[in-house]
mmCIF file as Biopython writes it, N, C-alpha, C and O atoms, coordinates in Angstrom:
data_model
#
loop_
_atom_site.group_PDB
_atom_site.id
_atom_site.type_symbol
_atom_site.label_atom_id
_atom_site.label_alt_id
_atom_site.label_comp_id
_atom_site.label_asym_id
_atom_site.label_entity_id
_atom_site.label_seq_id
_atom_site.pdbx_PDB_ins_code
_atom_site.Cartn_x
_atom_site.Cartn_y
_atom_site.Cartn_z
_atom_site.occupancy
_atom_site.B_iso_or_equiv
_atom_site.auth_seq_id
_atom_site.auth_asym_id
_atom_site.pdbx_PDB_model_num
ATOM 1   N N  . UNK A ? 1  ? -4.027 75.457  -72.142 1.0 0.0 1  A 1 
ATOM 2   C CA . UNK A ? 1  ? -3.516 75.855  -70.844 1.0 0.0 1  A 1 
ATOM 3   C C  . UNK A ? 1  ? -2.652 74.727  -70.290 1.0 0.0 1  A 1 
ATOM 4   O O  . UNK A ? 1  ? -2.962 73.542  -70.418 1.0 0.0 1  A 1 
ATOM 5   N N  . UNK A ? 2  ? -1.425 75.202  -69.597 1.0 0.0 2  A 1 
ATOM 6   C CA . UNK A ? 2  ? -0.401 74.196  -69.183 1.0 0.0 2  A 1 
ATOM 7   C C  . UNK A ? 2  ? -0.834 73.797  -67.304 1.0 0.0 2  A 1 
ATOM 8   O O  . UNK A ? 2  ? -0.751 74.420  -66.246 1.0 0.0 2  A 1 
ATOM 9   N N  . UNK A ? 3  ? -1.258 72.548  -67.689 1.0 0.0 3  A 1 
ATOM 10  C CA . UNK A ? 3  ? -1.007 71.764  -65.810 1.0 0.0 3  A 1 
ATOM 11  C C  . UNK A ? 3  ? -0.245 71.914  -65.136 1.0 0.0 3  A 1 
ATOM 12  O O  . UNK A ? 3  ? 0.824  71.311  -65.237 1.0 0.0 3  A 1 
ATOM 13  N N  . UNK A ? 4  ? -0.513 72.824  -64.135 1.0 0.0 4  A 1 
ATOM 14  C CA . UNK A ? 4  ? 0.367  72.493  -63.015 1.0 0.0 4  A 1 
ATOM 15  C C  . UNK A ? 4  ? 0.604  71.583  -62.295 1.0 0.0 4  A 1 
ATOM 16  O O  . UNK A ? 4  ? -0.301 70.899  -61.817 1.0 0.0 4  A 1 
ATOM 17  N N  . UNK A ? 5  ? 2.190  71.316  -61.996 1.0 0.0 5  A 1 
ATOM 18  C CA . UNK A ? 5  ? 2.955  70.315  -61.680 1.0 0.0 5  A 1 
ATOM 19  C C  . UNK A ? 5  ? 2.270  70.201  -60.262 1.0 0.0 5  A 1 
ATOM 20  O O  . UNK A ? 5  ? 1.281  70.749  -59.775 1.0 0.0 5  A 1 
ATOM 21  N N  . UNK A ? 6  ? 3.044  69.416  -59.859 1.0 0.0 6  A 1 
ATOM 22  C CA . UNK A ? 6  ? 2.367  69.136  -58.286 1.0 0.0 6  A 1 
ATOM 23  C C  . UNK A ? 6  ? 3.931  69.004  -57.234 1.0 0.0 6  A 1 
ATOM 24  O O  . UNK A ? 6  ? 4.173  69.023  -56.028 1.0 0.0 6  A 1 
ATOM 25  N N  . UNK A ? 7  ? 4.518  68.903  -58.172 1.0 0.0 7  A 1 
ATOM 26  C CA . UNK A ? 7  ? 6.165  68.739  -57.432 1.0 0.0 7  A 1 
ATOM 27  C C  . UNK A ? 7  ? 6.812  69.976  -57.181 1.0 0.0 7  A 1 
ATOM 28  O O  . UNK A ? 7  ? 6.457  70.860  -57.960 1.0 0.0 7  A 1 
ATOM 29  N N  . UNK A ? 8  ? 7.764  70.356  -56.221 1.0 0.0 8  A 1 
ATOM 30  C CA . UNK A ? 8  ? 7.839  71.751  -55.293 1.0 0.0 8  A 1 
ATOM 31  C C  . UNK A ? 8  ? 9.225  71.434  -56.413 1.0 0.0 8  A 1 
ATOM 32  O O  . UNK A ? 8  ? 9.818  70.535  -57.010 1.0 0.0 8  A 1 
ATOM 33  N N  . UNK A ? 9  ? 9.201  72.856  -56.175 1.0 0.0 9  A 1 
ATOM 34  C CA . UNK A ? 9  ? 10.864 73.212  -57.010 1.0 0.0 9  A 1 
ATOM 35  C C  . UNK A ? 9  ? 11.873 73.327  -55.758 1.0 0.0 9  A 1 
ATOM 36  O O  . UNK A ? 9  ? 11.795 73.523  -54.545 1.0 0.0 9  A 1 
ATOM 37  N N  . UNK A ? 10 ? 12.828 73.105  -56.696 1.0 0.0 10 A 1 
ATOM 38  C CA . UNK A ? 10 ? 14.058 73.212  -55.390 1.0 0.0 10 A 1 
ATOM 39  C C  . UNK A ? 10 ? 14.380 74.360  -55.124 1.0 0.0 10 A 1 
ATOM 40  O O  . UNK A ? 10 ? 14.218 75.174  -56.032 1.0 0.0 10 A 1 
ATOM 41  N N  . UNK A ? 11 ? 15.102 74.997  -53.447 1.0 0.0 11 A 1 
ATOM 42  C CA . UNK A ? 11 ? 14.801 76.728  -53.253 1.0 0.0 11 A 1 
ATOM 43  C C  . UNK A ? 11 ? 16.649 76.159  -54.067 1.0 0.0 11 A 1 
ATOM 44  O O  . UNK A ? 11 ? 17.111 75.124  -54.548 1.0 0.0 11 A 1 
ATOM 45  N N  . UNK A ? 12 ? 17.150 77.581  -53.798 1.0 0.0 12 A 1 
ATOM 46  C CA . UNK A ? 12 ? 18.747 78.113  -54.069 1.0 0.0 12 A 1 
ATOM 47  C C  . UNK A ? 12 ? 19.394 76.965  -53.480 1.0 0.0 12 A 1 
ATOM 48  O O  . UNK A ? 12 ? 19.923 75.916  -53.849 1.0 0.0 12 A 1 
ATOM 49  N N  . UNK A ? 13 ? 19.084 77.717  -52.195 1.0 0.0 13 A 1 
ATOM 50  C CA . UNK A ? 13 ? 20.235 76.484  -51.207 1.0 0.0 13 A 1 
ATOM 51  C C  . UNK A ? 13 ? 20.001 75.076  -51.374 1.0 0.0 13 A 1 
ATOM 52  O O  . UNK A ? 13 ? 20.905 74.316  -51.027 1.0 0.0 13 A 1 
ATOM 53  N N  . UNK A ? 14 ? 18.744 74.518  -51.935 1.0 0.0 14 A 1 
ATOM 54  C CA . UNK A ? 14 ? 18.949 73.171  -52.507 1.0 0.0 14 A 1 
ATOM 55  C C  . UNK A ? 14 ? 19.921 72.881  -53.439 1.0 0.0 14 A 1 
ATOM 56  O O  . UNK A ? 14 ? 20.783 72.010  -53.322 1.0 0.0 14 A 1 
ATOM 57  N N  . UNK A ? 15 ? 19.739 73.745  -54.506 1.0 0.0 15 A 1 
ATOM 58  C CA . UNK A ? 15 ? 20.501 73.707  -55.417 1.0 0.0 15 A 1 
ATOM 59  C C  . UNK A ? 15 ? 21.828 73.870  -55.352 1.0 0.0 15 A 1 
ATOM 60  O O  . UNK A ? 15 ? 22.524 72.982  -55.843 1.0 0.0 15 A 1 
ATOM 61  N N  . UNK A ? 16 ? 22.366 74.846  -54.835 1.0 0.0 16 A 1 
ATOM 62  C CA . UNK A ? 16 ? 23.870 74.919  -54.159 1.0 0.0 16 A 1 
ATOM 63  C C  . UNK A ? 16 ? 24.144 73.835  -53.681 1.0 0.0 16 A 1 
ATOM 64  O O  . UNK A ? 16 ? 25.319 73.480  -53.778 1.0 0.0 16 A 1 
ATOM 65  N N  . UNK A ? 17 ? 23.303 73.055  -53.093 1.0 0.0 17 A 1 
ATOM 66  C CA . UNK A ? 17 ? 23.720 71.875  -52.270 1.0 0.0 17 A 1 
ATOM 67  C C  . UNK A ? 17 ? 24.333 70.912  -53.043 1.0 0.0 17 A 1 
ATOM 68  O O  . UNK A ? 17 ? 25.360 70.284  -52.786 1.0 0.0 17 A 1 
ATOM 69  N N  . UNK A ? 18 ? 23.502 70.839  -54.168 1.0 0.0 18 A 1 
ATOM 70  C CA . UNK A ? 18 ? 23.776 69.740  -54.859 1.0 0.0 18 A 1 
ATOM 71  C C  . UNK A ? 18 ? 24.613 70.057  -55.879 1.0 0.0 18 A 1 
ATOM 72  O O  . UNK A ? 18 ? 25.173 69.113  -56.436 1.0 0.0 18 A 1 
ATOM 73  N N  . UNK A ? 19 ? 24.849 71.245  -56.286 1.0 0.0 19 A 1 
ATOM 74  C CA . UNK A ? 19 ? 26.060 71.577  -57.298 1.0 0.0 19 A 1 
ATOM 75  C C  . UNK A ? 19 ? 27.602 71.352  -56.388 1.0 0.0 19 A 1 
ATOM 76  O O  . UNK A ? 19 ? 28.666 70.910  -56.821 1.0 0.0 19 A 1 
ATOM 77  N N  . UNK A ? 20 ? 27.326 71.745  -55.246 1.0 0.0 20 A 1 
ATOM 78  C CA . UNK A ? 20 ? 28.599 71.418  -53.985 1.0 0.0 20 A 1 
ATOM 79  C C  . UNK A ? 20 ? 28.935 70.340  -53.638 1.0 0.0 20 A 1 
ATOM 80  O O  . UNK A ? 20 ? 29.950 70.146  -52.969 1.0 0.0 20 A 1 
ATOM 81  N N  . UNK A ? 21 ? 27.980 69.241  -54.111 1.0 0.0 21 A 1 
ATOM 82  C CA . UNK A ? 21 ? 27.826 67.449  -53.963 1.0 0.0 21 A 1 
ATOM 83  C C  . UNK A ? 21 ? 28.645 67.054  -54.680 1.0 0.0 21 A 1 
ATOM 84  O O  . UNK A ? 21 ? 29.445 66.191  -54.318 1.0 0.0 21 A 1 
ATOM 85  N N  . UNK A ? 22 ? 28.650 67.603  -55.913 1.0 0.0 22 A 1 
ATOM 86  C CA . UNK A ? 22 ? 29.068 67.155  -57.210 1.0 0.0 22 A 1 
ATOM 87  C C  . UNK A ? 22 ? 30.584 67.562  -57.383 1.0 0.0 22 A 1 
ATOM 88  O O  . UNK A ? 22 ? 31.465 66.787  -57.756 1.0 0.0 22 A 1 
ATOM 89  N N  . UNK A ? 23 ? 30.719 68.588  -57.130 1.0 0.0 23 A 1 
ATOM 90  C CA . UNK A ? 23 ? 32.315 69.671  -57.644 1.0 0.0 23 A 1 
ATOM 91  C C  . UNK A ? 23 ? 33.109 69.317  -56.078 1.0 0.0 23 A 1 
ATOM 92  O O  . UNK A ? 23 ? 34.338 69.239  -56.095 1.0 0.0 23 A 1 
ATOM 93  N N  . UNK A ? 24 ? 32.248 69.077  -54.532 1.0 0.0 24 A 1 
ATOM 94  C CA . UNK A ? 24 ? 33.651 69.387  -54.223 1.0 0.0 24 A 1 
ATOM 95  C C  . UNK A ? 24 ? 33.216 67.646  -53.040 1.0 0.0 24 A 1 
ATOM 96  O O  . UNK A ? 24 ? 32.133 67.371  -52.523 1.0 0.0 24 A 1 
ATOM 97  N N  . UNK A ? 25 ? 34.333 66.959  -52.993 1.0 0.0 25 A 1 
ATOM 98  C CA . UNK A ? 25 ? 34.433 65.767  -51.986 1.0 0.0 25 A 1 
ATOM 99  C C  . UNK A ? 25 ? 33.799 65.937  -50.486 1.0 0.0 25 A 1 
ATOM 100 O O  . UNK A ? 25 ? 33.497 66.921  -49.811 1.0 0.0 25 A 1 
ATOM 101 N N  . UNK A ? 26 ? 33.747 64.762  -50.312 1.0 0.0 26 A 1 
ATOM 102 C CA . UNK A ? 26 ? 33.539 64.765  -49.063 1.0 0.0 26 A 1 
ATOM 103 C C  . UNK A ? 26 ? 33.688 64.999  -47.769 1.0 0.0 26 A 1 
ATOM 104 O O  . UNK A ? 26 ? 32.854 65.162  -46.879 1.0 0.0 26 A 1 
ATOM 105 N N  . UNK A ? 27 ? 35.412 64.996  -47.762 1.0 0.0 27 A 1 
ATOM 106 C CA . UNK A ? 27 ? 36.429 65.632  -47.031 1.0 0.0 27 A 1 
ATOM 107 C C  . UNK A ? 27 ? 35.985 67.011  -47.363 1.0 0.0 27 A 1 
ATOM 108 O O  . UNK A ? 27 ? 35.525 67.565  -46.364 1.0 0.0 27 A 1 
ATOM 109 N N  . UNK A ? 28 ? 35.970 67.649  -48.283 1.0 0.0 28 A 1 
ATOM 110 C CA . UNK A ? 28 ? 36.402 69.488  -48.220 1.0 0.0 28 A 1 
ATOM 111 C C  . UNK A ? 28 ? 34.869 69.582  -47.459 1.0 0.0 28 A 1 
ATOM 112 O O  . UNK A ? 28 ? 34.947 70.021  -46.312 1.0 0.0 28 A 1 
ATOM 113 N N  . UNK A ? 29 ? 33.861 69.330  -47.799 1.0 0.0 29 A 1 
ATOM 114 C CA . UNK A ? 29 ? 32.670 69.654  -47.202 1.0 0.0 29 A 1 
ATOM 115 C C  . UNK A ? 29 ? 32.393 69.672  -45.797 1.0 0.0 29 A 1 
ATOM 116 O O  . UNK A ? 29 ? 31.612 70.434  -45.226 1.0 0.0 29 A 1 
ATOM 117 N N  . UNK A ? 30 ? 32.956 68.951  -45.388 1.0 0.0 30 A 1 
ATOM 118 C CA . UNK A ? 30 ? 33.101 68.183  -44.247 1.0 0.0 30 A 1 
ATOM 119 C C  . UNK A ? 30 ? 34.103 69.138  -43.092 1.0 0.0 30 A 1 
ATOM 120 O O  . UNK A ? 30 ? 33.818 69.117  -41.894 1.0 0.0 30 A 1 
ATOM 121 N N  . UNK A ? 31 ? 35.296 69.963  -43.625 1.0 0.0 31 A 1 
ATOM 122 C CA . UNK A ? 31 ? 36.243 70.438  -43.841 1.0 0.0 31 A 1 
ATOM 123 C C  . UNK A ? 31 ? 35.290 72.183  -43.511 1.0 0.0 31 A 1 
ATOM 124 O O  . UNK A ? 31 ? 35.346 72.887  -42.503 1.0 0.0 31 A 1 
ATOM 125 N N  . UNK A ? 32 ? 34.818 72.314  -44.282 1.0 0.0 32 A 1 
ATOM 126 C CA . UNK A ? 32 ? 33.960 73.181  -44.586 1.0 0.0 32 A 1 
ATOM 127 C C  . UNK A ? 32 ? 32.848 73.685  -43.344 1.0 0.0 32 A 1 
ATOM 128 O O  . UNK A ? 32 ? 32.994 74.594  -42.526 1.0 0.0 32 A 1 
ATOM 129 N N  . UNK A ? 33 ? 32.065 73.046  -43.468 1.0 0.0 33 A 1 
ATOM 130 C CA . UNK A ? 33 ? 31.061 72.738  -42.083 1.0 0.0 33 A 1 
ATOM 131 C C  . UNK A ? 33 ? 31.849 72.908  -40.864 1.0 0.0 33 A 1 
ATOM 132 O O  . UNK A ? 33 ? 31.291 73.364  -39.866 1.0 0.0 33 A 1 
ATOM 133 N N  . UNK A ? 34 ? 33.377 72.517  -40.832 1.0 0.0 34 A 1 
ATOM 134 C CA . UNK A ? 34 ? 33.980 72.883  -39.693 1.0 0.0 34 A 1 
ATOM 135 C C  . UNK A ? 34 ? 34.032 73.868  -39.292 1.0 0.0 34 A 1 
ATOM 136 O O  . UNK A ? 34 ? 33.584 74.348  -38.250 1.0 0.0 34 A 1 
ATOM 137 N N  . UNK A ? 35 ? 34.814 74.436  -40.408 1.0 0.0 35 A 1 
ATOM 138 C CA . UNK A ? 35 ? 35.649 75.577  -40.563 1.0 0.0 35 A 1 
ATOM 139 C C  . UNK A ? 35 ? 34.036 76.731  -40.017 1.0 0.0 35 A 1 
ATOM 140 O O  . UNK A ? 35 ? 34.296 77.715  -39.326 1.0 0.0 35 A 1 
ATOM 141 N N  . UNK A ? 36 ? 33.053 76.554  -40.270 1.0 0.0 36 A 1 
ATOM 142 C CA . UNK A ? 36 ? 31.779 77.537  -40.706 1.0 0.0 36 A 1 
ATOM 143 C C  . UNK A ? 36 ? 31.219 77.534  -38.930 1.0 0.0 36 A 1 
ATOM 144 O O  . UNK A ? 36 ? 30.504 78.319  -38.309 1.0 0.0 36 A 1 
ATOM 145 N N  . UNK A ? 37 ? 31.833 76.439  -38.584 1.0 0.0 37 A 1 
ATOM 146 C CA . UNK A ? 37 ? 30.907 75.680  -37.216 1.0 0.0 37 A 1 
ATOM 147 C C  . UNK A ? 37 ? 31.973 76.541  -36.364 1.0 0.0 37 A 1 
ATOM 148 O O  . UNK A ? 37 ? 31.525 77.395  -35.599 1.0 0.0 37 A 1 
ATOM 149 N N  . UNK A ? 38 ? 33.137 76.380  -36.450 1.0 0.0 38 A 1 
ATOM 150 C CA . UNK A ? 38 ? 34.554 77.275  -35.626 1.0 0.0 38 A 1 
ATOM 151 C C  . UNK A ? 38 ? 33.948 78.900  -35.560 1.0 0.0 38 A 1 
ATOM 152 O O  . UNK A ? 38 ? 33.976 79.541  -34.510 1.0 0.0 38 A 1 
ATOM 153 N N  . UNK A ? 39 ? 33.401 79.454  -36.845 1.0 0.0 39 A 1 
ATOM 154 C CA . UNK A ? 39 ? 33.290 81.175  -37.107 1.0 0.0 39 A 1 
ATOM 155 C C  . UNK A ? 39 ? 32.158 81.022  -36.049 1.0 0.0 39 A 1 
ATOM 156 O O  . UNK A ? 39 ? 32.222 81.901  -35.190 1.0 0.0 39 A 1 
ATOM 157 N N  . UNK A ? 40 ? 31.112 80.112  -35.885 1.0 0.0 40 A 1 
ATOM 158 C CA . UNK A ? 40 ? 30.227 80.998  -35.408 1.0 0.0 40 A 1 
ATOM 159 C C  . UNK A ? 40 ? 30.630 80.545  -33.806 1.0 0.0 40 A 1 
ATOM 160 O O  . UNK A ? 40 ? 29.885 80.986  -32.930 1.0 0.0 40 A 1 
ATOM 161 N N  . UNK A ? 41 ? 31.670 79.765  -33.429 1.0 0.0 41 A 1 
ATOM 162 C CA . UNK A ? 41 ? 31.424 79.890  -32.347 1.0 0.0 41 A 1 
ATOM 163 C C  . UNK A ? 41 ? 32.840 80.853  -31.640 1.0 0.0 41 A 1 
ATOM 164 O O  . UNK A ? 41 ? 33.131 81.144  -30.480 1.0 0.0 41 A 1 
ATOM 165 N N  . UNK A ? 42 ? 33.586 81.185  -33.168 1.0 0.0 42 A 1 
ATOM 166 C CA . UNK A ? 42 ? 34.355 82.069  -31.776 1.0 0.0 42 A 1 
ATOM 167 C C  . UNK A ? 42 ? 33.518 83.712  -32.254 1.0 0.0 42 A 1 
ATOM 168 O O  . UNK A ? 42 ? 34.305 84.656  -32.329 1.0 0.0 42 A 1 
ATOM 169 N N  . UNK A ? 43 ? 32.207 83.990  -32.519 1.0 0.0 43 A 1 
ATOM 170 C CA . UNK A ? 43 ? 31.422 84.956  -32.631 1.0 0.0 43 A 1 
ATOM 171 C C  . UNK A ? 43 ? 30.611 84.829  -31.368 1.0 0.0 43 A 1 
ATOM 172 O O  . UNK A ? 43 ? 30.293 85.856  -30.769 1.0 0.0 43 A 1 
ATOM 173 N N  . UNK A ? 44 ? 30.256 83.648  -30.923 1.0 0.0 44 A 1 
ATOM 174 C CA . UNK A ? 44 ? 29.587 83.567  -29.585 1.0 0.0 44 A 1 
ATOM 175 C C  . UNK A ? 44 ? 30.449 83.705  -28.473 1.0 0.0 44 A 1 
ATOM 176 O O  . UNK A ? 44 ? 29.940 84.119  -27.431 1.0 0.0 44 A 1 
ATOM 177 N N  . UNK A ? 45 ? 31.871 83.393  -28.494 1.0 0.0 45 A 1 
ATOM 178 C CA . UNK A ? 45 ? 32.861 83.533  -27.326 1.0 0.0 45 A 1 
ATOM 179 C C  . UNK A ? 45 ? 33.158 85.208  -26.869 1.0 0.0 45 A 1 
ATOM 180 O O  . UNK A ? 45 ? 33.226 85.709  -25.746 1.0 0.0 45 A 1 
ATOM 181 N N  . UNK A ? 46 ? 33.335 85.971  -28.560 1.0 0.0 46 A 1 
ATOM 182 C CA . UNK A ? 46 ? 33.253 87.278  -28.622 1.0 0.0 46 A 1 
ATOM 183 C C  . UNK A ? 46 ? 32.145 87.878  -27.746 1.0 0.0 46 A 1 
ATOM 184 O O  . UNK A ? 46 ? 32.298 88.319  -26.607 1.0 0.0 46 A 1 
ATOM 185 N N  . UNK A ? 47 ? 30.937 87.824  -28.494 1.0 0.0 47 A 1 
ATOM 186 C CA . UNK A ? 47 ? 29.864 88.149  -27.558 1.0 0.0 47 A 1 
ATOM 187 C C  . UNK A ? 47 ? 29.548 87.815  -26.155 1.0 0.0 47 A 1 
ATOM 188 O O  . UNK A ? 47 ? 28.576 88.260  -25.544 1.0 0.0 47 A 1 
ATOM 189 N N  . UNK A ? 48 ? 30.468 86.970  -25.665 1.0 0.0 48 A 1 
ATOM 190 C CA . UNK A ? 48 ? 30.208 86.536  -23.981 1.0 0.0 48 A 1 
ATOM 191 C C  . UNK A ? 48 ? 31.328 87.269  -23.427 1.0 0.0 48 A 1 
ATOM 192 O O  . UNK A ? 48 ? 31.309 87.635  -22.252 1.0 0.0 48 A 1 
ATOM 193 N N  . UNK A ? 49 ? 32.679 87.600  -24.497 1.0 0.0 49 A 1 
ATOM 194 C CA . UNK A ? 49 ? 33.997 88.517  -23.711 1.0 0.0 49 A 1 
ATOM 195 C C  . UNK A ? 49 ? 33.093 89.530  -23.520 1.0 0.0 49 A 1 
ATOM 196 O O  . UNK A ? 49 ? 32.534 89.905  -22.489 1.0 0.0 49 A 1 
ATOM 197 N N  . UNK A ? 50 ? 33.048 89.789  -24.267 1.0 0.0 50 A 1 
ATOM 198 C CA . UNK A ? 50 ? 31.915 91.754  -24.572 1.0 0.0 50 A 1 
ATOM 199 C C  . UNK A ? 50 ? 31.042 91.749  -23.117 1.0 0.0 50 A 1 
ATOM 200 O O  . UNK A ? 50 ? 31.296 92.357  -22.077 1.0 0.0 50 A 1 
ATOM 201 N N  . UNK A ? 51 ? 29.948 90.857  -23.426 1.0 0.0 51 A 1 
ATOM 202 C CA . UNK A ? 51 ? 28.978 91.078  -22.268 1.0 0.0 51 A 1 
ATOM 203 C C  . UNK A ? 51 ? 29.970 90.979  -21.123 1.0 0.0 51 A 1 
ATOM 204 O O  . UNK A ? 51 ? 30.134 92.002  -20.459 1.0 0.0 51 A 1 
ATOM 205 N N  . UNK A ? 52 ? 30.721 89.781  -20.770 1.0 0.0 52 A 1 
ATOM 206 C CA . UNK A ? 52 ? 31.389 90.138  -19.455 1.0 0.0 52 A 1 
ATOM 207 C C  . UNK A ? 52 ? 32.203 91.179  -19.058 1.0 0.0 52 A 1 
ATOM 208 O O  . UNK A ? 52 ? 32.375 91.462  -17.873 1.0 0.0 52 A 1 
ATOM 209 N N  . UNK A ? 53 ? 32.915 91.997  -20.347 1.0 0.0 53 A 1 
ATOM 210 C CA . UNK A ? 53 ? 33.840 92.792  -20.047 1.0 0.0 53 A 1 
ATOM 211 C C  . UNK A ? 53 ? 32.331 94.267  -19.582 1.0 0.0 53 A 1 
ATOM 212 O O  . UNK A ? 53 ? 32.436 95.168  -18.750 1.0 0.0 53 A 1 
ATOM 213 N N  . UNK A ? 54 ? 31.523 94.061  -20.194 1.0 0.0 54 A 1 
ATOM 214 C CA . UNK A ? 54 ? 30.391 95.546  -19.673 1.0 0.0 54 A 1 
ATOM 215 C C  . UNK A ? 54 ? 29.813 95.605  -18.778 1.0 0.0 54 A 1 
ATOM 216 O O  . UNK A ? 54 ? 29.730 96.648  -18.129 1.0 0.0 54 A 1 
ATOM 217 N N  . UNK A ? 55 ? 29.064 94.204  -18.360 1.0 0.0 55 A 1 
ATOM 218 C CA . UNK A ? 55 ? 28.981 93.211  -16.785 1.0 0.0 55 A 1 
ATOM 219 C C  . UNK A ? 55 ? 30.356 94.243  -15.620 1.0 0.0 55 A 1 
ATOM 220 O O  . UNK A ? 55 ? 30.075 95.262  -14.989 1.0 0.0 55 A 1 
ATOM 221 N N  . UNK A ? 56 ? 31.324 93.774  -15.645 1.0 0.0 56 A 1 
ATOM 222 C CA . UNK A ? 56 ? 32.508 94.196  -15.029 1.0 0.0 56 A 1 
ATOM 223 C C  . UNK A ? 56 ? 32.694 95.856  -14.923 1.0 0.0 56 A 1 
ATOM 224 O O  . UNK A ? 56 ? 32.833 96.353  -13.806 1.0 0.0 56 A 1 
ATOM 225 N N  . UNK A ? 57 ? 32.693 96.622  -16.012 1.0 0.0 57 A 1 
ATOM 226 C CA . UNK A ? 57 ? 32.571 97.918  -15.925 1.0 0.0 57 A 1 
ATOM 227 C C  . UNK A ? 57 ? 31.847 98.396  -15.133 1.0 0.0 57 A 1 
ATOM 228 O O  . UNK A ? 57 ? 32.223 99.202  -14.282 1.0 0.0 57 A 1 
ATOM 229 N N  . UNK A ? 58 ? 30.479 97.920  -15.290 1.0 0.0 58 A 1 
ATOM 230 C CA . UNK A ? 58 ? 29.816 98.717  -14.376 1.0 0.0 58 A 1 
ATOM 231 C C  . UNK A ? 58 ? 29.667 98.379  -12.938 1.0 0.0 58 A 1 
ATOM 232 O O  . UNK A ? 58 ? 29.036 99.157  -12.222 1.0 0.0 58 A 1 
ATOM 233 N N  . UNK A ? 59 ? 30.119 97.433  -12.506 1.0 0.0 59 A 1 
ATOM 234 C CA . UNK A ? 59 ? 30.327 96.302  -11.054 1.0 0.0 59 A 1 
ATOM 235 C C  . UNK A ? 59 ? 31.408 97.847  -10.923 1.0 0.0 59 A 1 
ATOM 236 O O  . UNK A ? 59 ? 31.177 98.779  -10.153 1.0 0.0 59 A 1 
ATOM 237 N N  . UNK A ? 60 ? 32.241 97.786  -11.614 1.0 0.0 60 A 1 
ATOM 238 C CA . UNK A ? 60 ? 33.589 98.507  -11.164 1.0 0.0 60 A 1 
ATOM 239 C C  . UNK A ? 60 ? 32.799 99.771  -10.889 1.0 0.0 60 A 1 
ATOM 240 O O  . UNK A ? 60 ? 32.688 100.271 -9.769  1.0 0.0 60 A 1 
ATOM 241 N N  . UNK A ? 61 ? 32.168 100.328 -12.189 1.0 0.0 61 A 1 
ATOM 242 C CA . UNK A ? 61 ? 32.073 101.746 -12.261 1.0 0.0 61 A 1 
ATOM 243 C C  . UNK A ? 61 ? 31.040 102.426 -10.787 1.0 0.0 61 A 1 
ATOM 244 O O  . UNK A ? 61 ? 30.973 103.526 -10.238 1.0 0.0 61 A 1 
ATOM 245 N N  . UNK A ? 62 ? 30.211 100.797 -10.541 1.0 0.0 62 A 1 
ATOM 246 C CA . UNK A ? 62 ? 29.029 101.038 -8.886  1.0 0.0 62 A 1 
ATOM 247 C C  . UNK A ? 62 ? 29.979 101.582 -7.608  1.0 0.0 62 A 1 
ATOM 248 O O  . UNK A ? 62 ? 29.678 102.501 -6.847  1.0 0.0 62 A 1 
ATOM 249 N N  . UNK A ? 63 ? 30.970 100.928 -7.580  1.0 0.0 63 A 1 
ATOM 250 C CA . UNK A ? 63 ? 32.109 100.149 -6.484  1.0 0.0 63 A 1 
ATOM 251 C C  . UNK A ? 63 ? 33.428 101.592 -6.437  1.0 0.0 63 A 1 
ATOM 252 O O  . UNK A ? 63 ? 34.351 101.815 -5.654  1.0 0.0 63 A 1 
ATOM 253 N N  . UNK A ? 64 ? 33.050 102.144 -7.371  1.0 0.0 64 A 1 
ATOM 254 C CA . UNK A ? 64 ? 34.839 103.457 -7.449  1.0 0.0 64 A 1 
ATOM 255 C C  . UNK A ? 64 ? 33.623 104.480 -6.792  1.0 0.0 64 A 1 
ATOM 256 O O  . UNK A ? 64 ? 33.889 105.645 -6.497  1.0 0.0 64 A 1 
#
């Protein structure tokens, strides 16, 4: 019968991590993380136009 190890395996995204360490610089990563950090926040700007523009509708729609 084979011993089990005692050391955790690495999940995916470890691994991605470190294949992405290797193949792409420091700059693109870096570059990267931006670019990823920009999407989610003009997804949060979206979602605050939205809520304010439905906010407003119905202010309007109380008020006509």
């Amino acid at each position: 019968m084979q011993a089990v190890r005692d050391t955790a395996r690495p999940s995916v995204t470890d691994a991605l991590r470190a294949v992405e360490s290797l193949l792409i610089g420091t700059g693109q990563r870096t570059a990267r993380r931006n670019a990823w950090t920009a999407v989610l926040e003009d997804r949060r700007r979206a979602k605050d136009r939205m809520e304010t523009q439905h906010a407003l509708e119905a202010v309007s729609a109380r008020t006509s």
